[in-house]
C-alpha positions, 0 to 999 in steps of 0.5 A: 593396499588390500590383503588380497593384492598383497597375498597376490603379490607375495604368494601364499607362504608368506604372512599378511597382517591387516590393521583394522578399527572397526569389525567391518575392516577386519572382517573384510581383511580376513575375507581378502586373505589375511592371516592375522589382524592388529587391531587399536587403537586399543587405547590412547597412545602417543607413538601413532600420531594417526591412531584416531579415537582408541577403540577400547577393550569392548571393541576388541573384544568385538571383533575377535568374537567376529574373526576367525583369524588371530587378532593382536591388539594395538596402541597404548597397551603397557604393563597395566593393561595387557592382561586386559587384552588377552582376557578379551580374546587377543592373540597376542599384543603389540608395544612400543612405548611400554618398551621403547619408554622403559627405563629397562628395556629388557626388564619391561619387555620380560615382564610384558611377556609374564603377563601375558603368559599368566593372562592366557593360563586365566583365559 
């Protein structure tokens, strides 16, 4: 289902994220009303087993550039290259594995969210 169909469904107070691979499926989720768009896979990962070819930082970098809704990045991202993420204009990222695979739960998702904190003072 499209953004646009979603927003008519859920209204215009409620958000509406759109995955995308490419800068012509994000630009077509931004034009059909999406608020944010999650975007990968960045890199190779195993939680997806649907994720396709990772699309990588140059990529994304792409499509932020292209969009003017805040774009999060998508697959593969871990401890090790977040910050790249957000260098590339990412909004924000999303984990699983580098989470759910730790060892430390709490300790991992604690330093995922410093680096990021870092990553956007260097931006």
């Amino acid at each position: 289902m499209n953004a646009a169909d979603v927003r008519r469904l859920i209204g215009p107070t409620r958000i509406v994220g759109v995955s995308a691979g490419t800068i012509e499926e994000a630009l077509i989720a931004e034009q059909d009303g999406a608020d944010y768009i999650g975007v990968g896979s960045v890199f190779a990962t195993s939680s997806k087993s649907d994720a396709g070819e990772p699309i990588g930082i140059d990529s994304l970098r792409s499509i932020v550039q292209k969009s003017s809704i805040p774009v999060v990045a998508i697959g593969g991202i871990n401890c090790f290259n977040a910050a790249e993420c957000i260098s590339a204009g990412s909004a924000g990222i999303a984990v699983i594995s580098a989470i759910l695979a730790s060892p430390n739960i709490t300790q991992e998702a604690f330093e995922l969210s410093s680096l990021i904190k870092q990553s956007r003072k260097s931006v």
